[in-house]
C-alpha positions in Angstrom: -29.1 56.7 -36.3 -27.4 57.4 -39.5 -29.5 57.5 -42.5 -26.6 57.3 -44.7 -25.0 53.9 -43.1 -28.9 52.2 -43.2 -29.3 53.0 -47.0 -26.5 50.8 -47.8 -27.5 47.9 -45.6 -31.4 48.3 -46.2 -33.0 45.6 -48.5 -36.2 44.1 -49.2 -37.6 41.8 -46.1 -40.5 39.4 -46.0 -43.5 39.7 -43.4 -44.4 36.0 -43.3 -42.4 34.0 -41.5 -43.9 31.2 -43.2 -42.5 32.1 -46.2 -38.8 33.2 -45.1 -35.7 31.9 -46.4 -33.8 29.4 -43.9 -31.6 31.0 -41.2 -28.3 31.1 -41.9 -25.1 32.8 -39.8 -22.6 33.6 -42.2 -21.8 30.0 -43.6 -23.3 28.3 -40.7 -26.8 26.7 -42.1 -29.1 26.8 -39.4 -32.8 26.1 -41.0 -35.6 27.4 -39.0 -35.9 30.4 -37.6 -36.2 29.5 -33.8 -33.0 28.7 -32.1 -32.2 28.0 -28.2 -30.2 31.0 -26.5 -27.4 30.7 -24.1 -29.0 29.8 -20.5 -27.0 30.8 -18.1 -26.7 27.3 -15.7 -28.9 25.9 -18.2 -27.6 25.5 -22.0 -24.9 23.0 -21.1 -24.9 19.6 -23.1 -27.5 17.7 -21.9 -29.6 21.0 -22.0 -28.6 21.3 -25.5 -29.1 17.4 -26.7 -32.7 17.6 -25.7 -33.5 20.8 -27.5 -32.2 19.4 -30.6 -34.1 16.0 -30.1 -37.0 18.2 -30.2 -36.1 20.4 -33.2 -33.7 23.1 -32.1 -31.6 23.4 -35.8 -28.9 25.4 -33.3 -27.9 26.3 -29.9 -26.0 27.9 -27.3 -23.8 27.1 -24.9 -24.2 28.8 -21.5 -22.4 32.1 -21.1 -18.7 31.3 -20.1 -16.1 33.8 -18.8 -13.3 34.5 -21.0 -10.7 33.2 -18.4 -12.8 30.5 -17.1 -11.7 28.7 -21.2 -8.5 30.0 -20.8 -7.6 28.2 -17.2 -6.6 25.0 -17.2 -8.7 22.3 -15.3 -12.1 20.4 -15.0 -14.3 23.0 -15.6 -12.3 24.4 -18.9 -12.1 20.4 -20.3 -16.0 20.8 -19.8 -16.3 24.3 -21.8 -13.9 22.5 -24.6 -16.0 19.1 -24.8 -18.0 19.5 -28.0 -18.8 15.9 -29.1 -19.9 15.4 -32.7 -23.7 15.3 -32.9 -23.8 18.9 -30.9 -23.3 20.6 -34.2 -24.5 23.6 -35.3 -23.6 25.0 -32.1 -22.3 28.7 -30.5 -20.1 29.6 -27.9 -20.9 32.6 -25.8 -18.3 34.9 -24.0 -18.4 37.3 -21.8 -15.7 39.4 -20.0 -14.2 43.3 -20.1 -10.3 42.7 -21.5 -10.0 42.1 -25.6 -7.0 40.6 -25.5 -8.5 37.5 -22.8 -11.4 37.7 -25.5 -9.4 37.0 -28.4 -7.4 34.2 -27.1 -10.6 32.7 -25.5 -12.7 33.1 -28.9 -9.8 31.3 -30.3 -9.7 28.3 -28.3 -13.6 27.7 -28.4 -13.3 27.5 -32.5 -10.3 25.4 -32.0 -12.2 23.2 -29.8 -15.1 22.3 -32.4 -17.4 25.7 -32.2 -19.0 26.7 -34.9 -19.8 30.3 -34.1 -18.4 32.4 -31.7 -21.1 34.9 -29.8 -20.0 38.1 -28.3 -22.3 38.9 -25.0 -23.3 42.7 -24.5 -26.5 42.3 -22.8 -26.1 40.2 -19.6 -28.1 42.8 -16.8 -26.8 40.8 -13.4 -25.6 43.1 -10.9 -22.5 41.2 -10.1 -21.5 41.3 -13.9 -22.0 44.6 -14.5 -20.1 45.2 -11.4 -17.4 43.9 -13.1 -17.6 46.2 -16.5 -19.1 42.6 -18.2 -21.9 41.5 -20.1 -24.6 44.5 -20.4 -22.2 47.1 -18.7 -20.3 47.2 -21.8 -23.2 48.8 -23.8 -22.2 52.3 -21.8 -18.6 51.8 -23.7 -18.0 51.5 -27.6 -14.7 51.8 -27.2 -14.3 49.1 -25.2 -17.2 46.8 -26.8 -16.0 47.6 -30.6 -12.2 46.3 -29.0 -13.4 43.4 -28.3 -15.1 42.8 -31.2 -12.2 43.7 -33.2 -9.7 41.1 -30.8 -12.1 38.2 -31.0 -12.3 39.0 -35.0 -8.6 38.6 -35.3 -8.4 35.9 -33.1 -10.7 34.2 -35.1 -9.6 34.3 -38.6 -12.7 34.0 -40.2 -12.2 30.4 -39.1 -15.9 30.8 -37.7 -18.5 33.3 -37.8 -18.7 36.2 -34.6 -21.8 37.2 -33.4 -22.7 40.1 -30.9 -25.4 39.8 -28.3 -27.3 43.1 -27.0 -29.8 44.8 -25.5 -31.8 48.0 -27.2 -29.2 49.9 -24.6 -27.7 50.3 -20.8 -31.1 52.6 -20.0 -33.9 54.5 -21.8 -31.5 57.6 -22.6 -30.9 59.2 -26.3 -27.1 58.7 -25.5 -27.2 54.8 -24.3 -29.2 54.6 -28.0 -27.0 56.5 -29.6 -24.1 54.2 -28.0 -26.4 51.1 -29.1 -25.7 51.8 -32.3 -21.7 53.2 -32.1 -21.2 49.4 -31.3 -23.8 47.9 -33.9 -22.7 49.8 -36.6 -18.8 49.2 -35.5 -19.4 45.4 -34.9 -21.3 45.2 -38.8 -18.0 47.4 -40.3 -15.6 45.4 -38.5 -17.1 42.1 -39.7 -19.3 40.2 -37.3 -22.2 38.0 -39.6 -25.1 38.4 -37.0 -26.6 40.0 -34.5 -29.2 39.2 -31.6 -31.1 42.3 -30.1 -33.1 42.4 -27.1 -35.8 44.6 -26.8 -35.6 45.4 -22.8 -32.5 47.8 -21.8 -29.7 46.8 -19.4 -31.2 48.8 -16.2 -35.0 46.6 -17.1 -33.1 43.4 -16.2 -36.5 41.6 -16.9 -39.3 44.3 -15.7 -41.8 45.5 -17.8 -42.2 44.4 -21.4 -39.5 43.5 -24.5 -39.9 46.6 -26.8 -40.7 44.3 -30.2 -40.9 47.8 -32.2 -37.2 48.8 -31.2 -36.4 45.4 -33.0 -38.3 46.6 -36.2 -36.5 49.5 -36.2 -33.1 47.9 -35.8 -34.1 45.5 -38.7 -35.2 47.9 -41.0 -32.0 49.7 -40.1 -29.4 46.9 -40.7 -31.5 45.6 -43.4 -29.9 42.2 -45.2 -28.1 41.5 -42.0 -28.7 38.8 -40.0 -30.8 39.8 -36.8 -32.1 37.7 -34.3 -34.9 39.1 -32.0 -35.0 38.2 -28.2 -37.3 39.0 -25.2 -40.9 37.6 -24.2 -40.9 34.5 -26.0 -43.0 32.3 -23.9 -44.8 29.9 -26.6 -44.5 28.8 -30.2 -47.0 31.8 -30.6 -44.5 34.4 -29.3 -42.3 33.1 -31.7 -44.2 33.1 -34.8 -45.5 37.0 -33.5 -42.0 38.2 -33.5 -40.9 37.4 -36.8 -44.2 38.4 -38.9 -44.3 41.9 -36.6 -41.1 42.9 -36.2 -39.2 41.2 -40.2 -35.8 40.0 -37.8 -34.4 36.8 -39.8 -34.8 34.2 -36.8 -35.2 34.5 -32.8 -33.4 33.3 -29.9 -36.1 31.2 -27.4 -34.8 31.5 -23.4 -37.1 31.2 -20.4 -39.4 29.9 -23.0 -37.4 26.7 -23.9 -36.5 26.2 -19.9 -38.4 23.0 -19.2 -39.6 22.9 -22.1 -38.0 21.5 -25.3 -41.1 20.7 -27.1 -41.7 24.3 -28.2 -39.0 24.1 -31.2 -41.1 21.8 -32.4 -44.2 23.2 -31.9 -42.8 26.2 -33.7 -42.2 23.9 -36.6 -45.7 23.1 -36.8 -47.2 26.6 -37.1 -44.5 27.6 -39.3 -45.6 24.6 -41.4 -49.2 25.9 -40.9 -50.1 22.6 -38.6 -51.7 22.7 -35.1 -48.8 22.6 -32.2 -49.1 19.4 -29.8 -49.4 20.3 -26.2 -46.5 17.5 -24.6 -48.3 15.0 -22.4 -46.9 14.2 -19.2 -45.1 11.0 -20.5 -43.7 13.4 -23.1 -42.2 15.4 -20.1 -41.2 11.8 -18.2 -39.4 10.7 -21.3 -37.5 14.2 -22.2 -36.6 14.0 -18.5 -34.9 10.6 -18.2 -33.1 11.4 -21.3 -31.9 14.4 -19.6 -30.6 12.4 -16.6 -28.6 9.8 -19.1 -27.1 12.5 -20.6 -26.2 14.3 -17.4 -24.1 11.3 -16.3 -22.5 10.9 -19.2 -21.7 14.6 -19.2 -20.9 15.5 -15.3 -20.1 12.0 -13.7 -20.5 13.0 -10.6 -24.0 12.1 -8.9 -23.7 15.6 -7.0 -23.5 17.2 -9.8 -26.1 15.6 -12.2 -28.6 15.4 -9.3 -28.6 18.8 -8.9 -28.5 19.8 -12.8 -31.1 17.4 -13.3 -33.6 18.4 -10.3 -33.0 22.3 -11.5 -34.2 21.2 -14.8 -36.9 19.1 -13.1 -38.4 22.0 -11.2 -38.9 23.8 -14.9 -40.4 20.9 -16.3 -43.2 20.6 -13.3 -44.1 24.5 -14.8 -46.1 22.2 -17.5 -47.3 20.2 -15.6 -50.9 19.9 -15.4 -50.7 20.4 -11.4 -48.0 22.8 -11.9 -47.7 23.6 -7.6 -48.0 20.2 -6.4 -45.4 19.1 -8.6 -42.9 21.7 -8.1 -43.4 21.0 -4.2 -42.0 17.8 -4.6 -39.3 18.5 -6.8 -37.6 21.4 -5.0 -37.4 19.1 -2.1 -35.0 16.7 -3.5 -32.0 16.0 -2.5 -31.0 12.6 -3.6 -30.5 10.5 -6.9 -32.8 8.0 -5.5 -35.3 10.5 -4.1 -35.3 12.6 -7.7 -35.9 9.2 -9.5 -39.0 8.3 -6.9 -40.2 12.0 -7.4 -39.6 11.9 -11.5 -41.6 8.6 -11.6 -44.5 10.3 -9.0 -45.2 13.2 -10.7 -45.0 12.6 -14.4 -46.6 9.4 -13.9 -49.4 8.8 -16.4 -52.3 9.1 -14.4 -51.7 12.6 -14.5 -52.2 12.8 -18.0 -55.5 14.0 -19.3 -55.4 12.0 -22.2 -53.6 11.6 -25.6 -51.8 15.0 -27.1 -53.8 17.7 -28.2 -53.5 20.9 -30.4 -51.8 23.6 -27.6 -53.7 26.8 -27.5 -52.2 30.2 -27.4 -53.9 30.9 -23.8 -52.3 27.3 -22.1 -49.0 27.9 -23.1 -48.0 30.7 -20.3 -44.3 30.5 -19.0 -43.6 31.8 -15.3 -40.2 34.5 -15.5 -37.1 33.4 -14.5 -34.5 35.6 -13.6 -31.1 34.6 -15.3 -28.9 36.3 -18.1 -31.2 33.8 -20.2 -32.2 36.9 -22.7 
């Protein structure tokens, strides 16, 4: 790490997140400090919607390929749709060529984007078979290339972003390479920067190192940082900031199923007690989710099975958390989802009216995506 480039970034951060200034990414006002990731197969409009219904100041769209925006068609239109009341919201590429980057980055600000994010840290096999997403971490040549295309491309018509992991494995030189591209990315002129504290070979194993993300904080200084990685409750969230000083986090797995924890985070940054949702809360976030699916895919294949994988998450807060997902993951029809949406969030299954959530109920099961 060099001593000399930290001294001129280092400044003065607060330990109470309480306290903190609101997150902002370069001109970009976000507000609080807890924002929804990209989700791969998740984050799409509807996803997003809900989150900010239940106090998400700014999220993500899914990780998209680079060529996917460039090529013409349905699924392009889709990528390109950003309606008016999805605003603040980021646009996540991935892919291996800068120039495909740049021209990509380009169209998702000319589209309505307001940020463009840059992703480093994806760990899926079949991407880093394909020199994408985390695989990129072994090469700051490459990685500071495309920084420098999408940077160009852009114009400083929007603010770039990079997200990474702590490195490709647990080796001096994949830290050392860490932060080559960090360092780069910061000269070149990206305005943030989200870390996450597992490496690329972890995938999700063991736990988020929350002390690597001090470090890189303390390193980078006034910088915007975002921290990422075991953030399962409103808890998690509030932990991070005080222990590790990073100016906001990303929530993933922990926001699958779940959009009342951006509120809940609200409420202990606020210094109130966080509302465990009741099952009518779940019902009612749900059947939003399906209106908006419609609206957003047309096609009842398509929303059925976008809602039902959304469904399944949901049952994970349930307060028969097995029964309900065995109903759900049968489904394979609009009509039998509706029957199953009504049957297991119905209100008898509600213990009674909502309560303060406690830091030992609010437990997420993993999920295995490039969600973090």
């Amino acid at each position: 790490m060099d001593r000399a480039w930290s001294a001129r970034h280092t400044a003065a951060m607060t330990s109470d997140p309480a306290t903190a200034s609101q997150l902002a990414i370069g001109e970009v006002a976000i507000g609080m400090p807890a924002v929804q990731a990209a989700l791969s197969g998740y984050s799409d409009l509807p996803m997003r919607t809900i989150a900010r219904e239940h106090g998400a100041p700014y999220a993500i769209n899914e990780v998209v390929l680079d060529e996917q925006v460039l090529q013409k068609g349905k699924l392009q239109r889709r990528i390109l749709a950003v309606p008016e009341y999805d605003h603040p919201v980021g646009g996540q590429l991935m892919g291996s060529q800068p120039e495909k980057f740049g021209a990509a980055a380009r169209e998702l600000v000319r589209a309505g984007y307001d940020v463009v994010d840059i992703n480093f840290g994806c760990p899926v096999n079949k991407v880093l078979g394909r020199r994408r997403g985390g695989w990129l971490l072994q090469d700051p040549e490459t990685a500071l290339a495309i920084v420098g295309s999408v940077l160009e491309a852009v114009a400083g018509d929007a603010p770039v972003t990079v997200k990474m992991r702590r490195g490709y494995d647990d080796t001096d030189d994949a830290e050392r390479a860490f932060f080559t591209i960090l360092e780069g990315a910061i000269e070149r002129g990206i305005r943030g920067v989200t870390v996450h504290g597992r490496t690329v070979r972890q995938k999700y194993v063991g736990p988020s190192r929350w002390e690597f993300l001090k470090r890189v904080k303390q390193h980078v200084g006034d910088f915007c940082m975002l921290g990422s990685g075991d953030l399962f409750s409103p808890f998690d969230v509030v932990d991070m900031l005080r222990e590790t000083g990073v100016d906001g986090v990303t929530v993933a797995r922990g926001c699958i199923g779940n959009p009342f924890v951006f509120d809940q985070v609200r409420a202990l940054l606020a210094g109130e007690s966080p509302l465990r949702p009741t099952v009518a809360d779940q019902r009612q976030a749900l059947l939003r989710h399906w209106d908006l699916a419609r609206e957003h895919y047309g096609k009842e294949k398509l929303v059925v099975s976008s809602v039902r994988t959304h469904a399944i998450k949901y049952a994970q807060y349930h307060p028969d958390p097995v029964a309900a997902r065995e109903q759900l993951v049968r489904v394979r029809s609009a009509a039998e989802l509706a029957e199953r949406i009504a049957d297991v969030f119905d209100d008898r299954h509600d213990d009674g009216p909502r309560r303060e959530l406690r830091r030992e109920e609010a437990v997420v099961p993993a999920l295995n995506s490039c969600a973090e």
